[in-house]
N, C-alpha and C positions, 0 to 999 in steps of 0.2 A: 129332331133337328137340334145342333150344339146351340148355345147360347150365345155365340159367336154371327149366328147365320139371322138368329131372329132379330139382333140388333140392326143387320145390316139390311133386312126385307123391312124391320118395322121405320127404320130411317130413313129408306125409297119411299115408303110405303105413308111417312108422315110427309114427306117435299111435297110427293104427287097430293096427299089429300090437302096441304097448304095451298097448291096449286089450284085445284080446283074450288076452295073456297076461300079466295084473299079477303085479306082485312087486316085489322091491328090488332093483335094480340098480346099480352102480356105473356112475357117468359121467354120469347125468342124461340130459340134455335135448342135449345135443350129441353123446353116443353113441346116442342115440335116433337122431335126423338123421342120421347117417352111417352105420346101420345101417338106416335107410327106403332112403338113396338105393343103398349096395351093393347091399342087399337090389330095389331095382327095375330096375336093373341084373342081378344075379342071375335074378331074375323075366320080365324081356325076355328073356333067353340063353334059358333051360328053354321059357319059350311060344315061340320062332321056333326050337326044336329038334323042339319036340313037335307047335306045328301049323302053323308057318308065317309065324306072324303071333307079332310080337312087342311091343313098346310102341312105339306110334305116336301120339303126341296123346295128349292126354286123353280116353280114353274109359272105360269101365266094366271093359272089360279091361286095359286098363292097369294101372288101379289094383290091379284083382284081382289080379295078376300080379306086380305090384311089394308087396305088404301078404305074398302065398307066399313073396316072396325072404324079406321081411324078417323072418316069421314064422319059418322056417329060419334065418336069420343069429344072430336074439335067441335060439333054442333053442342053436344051438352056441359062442352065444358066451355064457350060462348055465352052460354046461356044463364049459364051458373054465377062467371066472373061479371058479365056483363050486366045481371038484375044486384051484385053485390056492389060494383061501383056505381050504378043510376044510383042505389038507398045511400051509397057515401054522399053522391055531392048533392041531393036533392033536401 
């Protein structure tokens, strides 16, 4: 898949996983995007670990697959940003 396609599946792929875990994050709209496309990247790896098939085109698992990375990437990078600001202001 060009470079072109995973920007554009990991940038669905990071709205929907914003979508499904709102809150406030730091970084907007460009760590969003770079956290769809790791995240479907991520999501390709684990689906051609587990069943063979990985992100190939745009299809329905694709996406499925790349929104799991990214959903994973948004929680630990939540977690990450989130126990470094509690140690700022406590």
């Amino acid at each position: 898949m060009g470079i072109l396609a995973w920007i554009v599946i990991g940038l669905v792929a990071g709205l929907i996983a914003k979508a499904i875990m709102p809150g406030k994050d730091p970084g907007g709209f460009i760590v969003t995007t770079l956290l769809g496309v790791a995240g479907a990247l991520l999501g390709g790896w684990i689906g051609s670990a587990i069943t063979g098939a990985g992100l190939e085109g745009f299809s329905f698992w694709s996406l499925f697959l790349a929104v799991v990375g990214a959903l994973l990437l948004l929680a630990v990078y939540r977690m990450a940003v989130g126990s470094r600001h509690r140690r700022a202001t406590v």
